[in-house]
N, C-alpha and C positions, 0 to 999 in steps of 0.2 A: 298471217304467218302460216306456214305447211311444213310438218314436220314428217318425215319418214325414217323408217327405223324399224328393226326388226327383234328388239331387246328390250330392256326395261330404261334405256336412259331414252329412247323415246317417246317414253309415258311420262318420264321425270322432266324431261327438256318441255313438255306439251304442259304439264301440270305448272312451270316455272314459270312458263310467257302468259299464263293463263292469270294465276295466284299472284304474283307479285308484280307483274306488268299489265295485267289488263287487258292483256291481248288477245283478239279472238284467233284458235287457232282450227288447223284444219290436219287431223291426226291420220298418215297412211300408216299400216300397219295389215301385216300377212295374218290370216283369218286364224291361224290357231295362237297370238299374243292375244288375244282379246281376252281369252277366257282369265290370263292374268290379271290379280288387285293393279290396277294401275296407281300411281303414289300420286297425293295431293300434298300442297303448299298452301302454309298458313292454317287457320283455327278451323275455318269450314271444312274438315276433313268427310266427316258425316255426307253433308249438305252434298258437296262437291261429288264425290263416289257414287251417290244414289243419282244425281243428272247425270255423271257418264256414262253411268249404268243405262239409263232413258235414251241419253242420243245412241249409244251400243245399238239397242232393241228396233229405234227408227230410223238406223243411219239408210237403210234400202228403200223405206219407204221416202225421204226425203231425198233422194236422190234425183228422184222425180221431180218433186217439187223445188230445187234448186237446179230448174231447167240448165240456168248457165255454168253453172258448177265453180262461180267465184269464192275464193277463198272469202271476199268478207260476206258475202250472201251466202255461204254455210254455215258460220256461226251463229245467225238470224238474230235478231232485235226484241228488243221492247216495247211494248207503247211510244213510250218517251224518248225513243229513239237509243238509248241506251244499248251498248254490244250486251249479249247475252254473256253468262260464264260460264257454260260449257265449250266444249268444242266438236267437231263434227268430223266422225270417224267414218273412212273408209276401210276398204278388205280387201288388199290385194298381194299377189304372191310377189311380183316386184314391179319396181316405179316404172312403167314401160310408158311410151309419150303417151298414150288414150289415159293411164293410167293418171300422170303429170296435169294433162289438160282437164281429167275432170275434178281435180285437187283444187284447178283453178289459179294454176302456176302465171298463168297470161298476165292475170293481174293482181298478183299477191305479192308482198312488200319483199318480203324475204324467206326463201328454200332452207331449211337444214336436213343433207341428209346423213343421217348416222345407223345406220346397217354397220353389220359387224365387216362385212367381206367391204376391201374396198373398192374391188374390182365395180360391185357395183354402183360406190358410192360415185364412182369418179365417170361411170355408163349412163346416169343418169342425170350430172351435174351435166355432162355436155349435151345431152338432151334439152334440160333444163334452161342452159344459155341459149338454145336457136329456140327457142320458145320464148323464151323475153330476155332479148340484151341487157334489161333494164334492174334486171333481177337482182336480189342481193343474196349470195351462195354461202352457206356454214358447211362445211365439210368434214366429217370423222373420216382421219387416215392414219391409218400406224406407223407407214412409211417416210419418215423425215425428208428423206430426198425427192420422192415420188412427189409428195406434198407440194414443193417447192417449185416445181415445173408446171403440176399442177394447175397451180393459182397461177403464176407468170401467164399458163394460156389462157386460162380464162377472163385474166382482166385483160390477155390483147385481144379477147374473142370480142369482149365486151366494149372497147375501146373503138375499135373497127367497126363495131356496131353504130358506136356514137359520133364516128365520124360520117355516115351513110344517112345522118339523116334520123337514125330511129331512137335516140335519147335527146329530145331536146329538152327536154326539162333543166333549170338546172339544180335542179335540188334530187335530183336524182342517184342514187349510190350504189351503183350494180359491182359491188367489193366483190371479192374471193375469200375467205377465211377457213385457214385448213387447223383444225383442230385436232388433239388424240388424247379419248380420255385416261389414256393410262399414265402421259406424262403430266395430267394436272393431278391426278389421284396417285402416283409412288412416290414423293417426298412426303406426304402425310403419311402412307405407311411405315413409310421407312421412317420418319421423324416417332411413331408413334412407339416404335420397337425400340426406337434409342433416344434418349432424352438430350437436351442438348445441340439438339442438329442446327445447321445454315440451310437457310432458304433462298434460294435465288431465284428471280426473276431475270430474264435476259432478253433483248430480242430489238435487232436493227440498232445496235449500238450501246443502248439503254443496259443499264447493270444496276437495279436493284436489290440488298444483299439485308435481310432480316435475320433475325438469332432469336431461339427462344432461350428465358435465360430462366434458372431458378429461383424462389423465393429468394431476399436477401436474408441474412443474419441479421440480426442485432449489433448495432455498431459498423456493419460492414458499409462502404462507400461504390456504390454500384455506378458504373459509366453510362447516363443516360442515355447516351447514340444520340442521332439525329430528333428522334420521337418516337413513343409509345404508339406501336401499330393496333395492339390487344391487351387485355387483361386474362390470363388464363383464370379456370375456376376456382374460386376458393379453395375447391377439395381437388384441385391436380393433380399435387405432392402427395396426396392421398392414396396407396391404392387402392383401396376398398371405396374411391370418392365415387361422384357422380362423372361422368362422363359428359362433357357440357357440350349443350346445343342451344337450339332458337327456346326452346320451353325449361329450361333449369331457372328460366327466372334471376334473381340478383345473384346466386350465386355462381350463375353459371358463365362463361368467358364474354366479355366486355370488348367490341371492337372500336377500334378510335376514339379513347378515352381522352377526356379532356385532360390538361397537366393538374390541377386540382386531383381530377380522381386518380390520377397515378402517382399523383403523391402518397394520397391517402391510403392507398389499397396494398396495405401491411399484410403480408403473407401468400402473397400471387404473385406466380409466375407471371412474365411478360414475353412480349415480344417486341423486339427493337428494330430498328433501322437504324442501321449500322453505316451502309455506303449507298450513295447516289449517284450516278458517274456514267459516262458517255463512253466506253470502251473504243480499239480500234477495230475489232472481230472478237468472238467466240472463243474462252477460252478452250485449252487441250484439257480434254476428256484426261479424267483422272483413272488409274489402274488397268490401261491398255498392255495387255502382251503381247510380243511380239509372237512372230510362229516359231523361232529356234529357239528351245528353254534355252535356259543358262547354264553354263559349263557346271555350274555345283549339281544342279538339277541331273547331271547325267550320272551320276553316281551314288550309290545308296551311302550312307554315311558310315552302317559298316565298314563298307568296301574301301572308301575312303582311307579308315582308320588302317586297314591290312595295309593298304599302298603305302601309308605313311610309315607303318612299322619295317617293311620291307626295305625302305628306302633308308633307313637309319641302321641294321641291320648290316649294309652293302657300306655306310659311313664307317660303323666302330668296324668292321673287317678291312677296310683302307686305312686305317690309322693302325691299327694292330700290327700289319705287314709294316708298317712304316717302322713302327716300335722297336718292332723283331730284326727286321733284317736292316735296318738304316740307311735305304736307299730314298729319293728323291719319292717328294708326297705323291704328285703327281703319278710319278711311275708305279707307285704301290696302288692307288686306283687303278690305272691301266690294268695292271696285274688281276686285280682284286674282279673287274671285269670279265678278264679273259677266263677265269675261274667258273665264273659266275655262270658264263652261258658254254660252257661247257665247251669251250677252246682248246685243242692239244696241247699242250705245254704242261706237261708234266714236271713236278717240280723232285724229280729223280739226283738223289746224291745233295741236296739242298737239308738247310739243318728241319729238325726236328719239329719246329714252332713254325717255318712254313710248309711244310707239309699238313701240318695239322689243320693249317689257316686255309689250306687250299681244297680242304674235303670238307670241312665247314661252308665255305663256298659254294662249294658244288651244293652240298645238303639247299643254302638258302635258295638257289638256282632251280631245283625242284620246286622246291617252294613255289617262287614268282609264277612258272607257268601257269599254275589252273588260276591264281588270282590274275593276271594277265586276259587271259581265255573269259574270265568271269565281270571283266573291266568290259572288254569287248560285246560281250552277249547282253551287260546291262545298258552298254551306253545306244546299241541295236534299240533295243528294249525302248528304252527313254522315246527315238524318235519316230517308233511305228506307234506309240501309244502317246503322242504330244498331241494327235489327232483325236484320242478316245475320252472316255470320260475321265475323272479321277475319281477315287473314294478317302472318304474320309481319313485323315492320318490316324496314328494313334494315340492318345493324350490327349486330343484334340479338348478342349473347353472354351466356353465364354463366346460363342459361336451366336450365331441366329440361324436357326433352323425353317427355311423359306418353300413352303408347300405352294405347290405348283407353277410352271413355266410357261403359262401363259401370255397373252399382251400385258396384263400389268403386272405378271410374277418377275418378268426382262426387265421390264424399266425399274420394278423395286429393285431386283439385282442389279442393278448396274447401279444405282443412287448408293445402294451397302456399299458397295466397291469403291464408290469414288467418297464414301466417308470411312476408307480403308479398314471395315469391320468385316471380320472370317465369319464365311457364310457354308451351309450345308443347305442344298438345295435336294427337295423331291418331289420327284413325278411319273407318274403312271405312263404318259406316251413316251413311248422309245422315239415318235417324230415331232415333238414338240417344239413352237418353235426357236422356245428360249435356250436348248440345249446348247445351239451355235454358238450363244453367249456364252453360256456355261463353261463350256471348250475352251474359247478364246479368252478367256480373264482367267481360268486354271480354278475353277471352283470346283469344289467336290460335288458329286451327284447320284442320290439312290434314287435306282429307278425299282420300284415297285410302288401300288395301290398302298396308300398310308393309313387304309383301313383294315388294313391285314396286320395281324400281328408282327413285330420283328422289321417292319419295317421304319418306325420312328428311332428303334435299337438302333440300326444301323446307320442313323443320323445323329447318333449320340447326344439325343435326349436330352439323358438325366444329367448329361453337365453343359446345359445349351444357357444361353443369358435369355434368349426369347424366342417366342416362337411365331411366324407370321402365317397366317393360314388363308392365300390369298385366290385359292380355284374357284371357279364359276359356282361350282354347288355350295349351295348354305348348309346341309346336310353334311357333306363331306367338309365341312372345317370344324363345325360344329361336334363331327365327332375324332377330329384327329386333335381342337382342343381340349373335349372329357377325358381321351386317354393321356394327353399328354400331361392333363392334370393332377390324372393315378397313378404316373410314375415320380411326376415330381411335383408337389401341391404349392410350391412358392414360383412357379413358372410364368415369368412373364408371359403372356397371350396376345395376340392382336387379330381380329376377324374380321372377314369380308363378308359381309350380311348385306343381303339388297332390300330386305322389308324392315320396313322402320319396326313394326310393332314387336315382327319376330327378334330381332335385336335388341328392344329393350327386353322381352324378356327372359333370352339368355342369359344377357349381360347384367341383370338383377338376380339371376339363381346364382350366376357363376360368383359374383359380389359376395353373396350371402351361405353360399359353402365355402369361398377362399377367402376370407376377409382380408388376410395381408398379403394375397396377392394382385397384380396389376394385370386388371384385363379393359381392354377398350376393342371399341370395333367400329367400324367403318363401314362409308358406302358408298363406291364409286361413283355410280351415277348420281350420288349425293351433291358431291366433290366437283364434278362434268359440269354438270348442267348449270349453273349461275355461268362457266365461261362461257359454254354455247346461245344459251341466253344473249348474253353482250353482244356477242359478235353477231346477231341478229339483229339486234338494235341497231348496228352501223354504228356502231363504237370501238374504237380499235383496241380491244380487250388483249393487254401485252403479258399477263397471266391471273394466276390465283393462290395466293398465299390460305392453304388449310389451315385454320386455330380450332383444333379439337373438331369437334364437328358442325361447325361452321364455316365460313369461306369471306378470305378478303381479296375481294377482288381489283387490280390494276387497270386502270383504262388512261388514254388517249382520248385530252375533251380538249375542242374550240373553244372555245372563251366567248366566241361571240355568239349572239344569241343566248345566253344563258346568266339570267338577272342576278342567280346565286353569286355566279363570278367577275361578270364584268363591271368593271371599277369597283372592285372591289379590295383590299390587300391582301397578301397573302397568307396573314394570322385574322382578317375579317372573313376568308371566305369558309374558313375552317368550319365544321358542321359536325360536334360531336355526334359519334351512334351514325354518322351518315357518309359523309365526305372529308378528308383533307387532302389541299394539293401539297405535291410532294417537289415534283420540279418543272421545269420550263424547258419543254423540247429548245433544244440543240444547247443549253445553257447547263453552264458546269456546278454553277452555286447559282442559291436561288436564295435573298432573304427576306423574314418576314413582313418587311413595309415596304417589299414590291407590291405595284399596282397592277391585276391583270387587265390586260387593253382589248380590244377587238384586232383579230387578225395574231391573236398568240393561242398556243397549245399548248398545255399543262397534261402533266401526267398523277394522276392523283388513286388514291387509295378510298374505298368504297363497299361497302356494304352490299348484300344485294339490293331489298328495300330504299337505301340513298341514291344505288345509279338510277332505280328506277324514280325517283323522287323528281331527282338532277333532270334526267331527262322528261320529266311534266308528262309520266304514263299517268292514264286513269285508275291504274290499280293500284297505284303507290298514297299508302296514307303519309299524312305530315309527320317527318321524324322530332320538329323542336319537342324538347323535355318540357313537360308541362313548368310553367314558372319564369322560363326562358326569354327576354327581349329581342325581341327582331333586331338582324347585326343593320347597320346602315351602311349604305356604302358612303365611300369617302367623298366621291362625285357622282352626279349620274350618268347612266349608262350611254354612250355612245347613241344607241337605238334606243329611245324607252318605246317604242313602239312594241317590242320586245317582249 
């Protein structure tokens, strides 16, 4: 495996194929990411960081010494032939082909390149494809559409390859897989800032739909969905709780619980699965504006209120004239009109009560103009400023206040918006490039540094329901959550922290000066990496459902070849803590004393440690619960060669 990257999710991506799949990898990376802690996976934290530390120091001198520069001859061996567990770093400023070939791209299983720009990710992927057809490509792209075109050329680069002759294998799987880590990491922010949220998975048809729901009451009759996807932590509902991840131990969130233990497990939140379902296409994006507001939007509601008094005003002086002189309704409007914009028709030798009516007229006639004039100039106003930003109204409460506009600050905003929750968005660049968003959905937005005083004020703070602190710096959330917790100490929090250790111990001061308020925090490339993983593995990884800070992941399995599933039923192949299949590609219901056969695809729910189990990596320990009986299958396998 060869992972390139110019950020911290390529240290994470490289620690994931390394720790939990066993794979040796081969790390490119630009000479000043090095000097960062790079994150390990699993217990060997210690262990692990001190040998990356070792290959760091000899990656130059071994350069030499891996004449050929293959991706599995740089991870180098054991006695026993065993892959080592480190992986083998190079330094360079970007993947250029000398740069690819000495990676050992020619004969390495699978590329993931995840650079922040994607100009280069997609410079080097087609480098990448004339250097092995055969290749398997993971892709970071921000771009939805660009993605999409993307991969189409690269699997007919790759196709065209394999028609010439140069794939004959056939176990060969030179995929495309365009990933972006901000849409697998902003529905756990967003879910984290608002309790209650739907989690969607989507993609080629397939509509997977999860809910996290709250503890039940006592007495209460809760709809169990399809199946318990998770157990949240004991201390959830808590917010002073622990924050659950792989080391919270029994208290901490529970994936693919058996029905037993979700029975049992009194006082946890869950997460269900709700719908399983084959769609026609993609639904419509929710809380799109269009570009002309809305006629109310053109007018301050003041101003409104003037119009409306005016026009009522112009009503009781056409009834009055009616009263007074007893001529047709009609005509005394007409009249009242011509009064009104100051029409010759004096009402000379007429009685007393119209004349009276007709300089009242004229008075309201004054009137109308400058509010006329000032209708005009607002509704100008409205459409030179539909383009600019908006500022928060006034009253404004019960808000999420959404620090920075970044690649995942857009996608959190967009996910708030279409779980139609009022957002105040701020950020320091005036060219950011969430702003566009911003614009076009009509959210409010302060632009100034959120570490200057006066400006969280003008995000209305102290009456905000939460606060999500999603920019690149851990510094800068870290301290726009302190202040935001001296103006208002019950503030909900949620942080983007890239170092594990430095987030837990925020996230234990912050615990233990707020105790009744809720803070959690997150970490993108936490969240990323189990997908990019998969899709490495040649597993058709269709997304990742966040539970706290852990990750369930969805994938696209064969049936055959795989002892766990074949012939096996659908409530036998189930694998608490590891695996359950969920449905059967192109199949609408799926029930549980179906038998999976060879030559069927199941779409199943997973673990990281279980896909890797599933797929017989060497890094993956045995998930059965100690105590557990081997399930049997009902027949044997097609293949037991297998």
């Amino acid at each position: 495996m060869v992972v390139c990257g110019d950020d911290g999710l390529a240290h994470r991506l490289a620690a994931e194929l390394r720790g939990v799949y066993g794979e040796q990898v081969t790390l490119v990376v630009p000479p000043n990411v090095r000097t960062a802690r790079p994150p390990v996976v699993g217990r060997a934290r210690a262990a692990s960081a001190a040998l990356l530390d070792r290959v760091v120091n000899a990656a130059v001198g071994r350069t030499a010494t891996n004449g050929n520069g293959g991706a599995g001859g740089g991870g180098g061996s054991t006695g026993s032939g065993e892959p080592a567990r480190g992986e083998r770093l190079l330094e360079a400023v970007e993947p250029t082909e000398a740069v690819l070939a000495e990676a050992g791209v020619e004969r390495a299983t699978a590329l993931a390149l995840v650079y922040d720009d994607d100009e280069t990710n997609i410079r080097a992927a087609l480098t990448a494809r004339r250097l092995n057809p055969r290749l398997r490509l993971v892709l970071r792209l921000y771009n939805r559409r660009l993605g999409q075109h993307i991969e189409e050329l690269l699997d007919q680069s790759a196709a065209l390859a394999a028609g010439d002759g140069e794939s004959g294998e056939s176990g060969s799987d030179a995929s495309t897989t365009v990933l972006s880590d901000a849409d697998t990491a902003a529905p756990a922010l967003a879910a984290a800032a608002v309790a209650g949220t739907t989690k969607v998975v989507q993609t080629d048809g397939l509509l997977l739909r999860a809910v996290e729901r709250p503890p039940a009451r006592p007495g209460q009759i809760v709809d169990p969905g399809l199946c318990t996807l998770a157990l949240l932590s004991a201390t959830s509902s808590d917010p002073a709780g622990a924050d659950g991840s792989e080391g919270s131990g029994e208290r901490g969130p529970r994936l693919l619980p058996d029905e037993a233990e979700a029975r049992e497990a009194d006082g946890r939140g869950t997460v269900v699965l709700e719908q399983v379902s084959y769609a026609a296409g993609p639904p419509l994006p929710a809380g799109r504006a269009g570009v002309v507001p809305p006629f109310a939007s053109l007018f301050s509601r003041r101003l409104r209120w003037s119009l409306a008094g005016l026009v009522g005003c112009v009503v009781a002086l056409a009834v009055a004239l009616w009263l007074v002189t007893g001529i047709h309704p009609l005509r005394a409007f007409y009249l009242t009109l011509l009064d009104l914009f100051a029409i010759d028709d004096p009402a000379i030798g007429a009685s007393l009560g119209r004349q009276i009516l007709q300089l009242l007229s004229g008075l309201v006639g004054l009137l109308l103009l400058p509010v006329l004039l000032a209708a005009v100039l607002e509704a100008l106003g409205t459409f030179r400023t539909a383009s600019a930003l908006r500022k928060p109204p006034r009253g404004l409460g019960g808000h999420v206040v959404l620090l920075g506009l970044g690649k995942i600050g857009t996608r959190v905003l967009t996910r708030l918006r279409e779980l139609h929750i009022p957002v105040v968005c701020v950020e320091a660049d005036p060219e950011a490039r969430g702003l566009a968003t911003a614009r076009r959905l009509r959210v409010p937005v302060v632009l100034g540094d959120v570490t200057q005083e006066g400006v969280l004020e003008a995000a209305k703070i102290h009456r905000a329901h939460a606060l999500l602190a999603v920019t690149s710096a851990d510094t800068t959330n870290l301290e726009a959550v302190l202040y935001g917790r001296s103006v208002r100490p019950d503030l909900r929090v949620v942080l983007r922290l890239y170092d594990d250790d430095f987030a837990t111990a925020v996230y234990r001061t912050l615990r233990a000066a707020h105790p009744r308020a809720l803070t959690r925090s997150r970490s993108v490339t936490h969240l990323a990496a189990p997908a990019f993983a998969g899709a490495m593995l040649g597993r058709q990884i269709l997304g990742a459902i966040p539970v706290e800070r852990r990750v369930l992941l969805f994938a696209a399995v064969d049936v055959e070849g795989h002892p766990q599933l074949e012939g096996r039923t659908v409530a036998g192949a189930f694998r608490a803590g590891a695996w359950r299949v969920l449905a059967l590609e192109g199949r609408q219901s799926l029930s549980a004393d179906h038998v999976l056969r060879a030559g069927e695809r199941v779409v199943l729910a997973a673990t990281r440690r279980g896909l890797a189990e599933l797929l017989g990596r060497p890094g993956a320990p045995p998930q059965t619960p100690p105590g557990t009986p081997p399930l049997d299958p009902v027949f044997p396998p097609a293949h037991p060669s297998r």
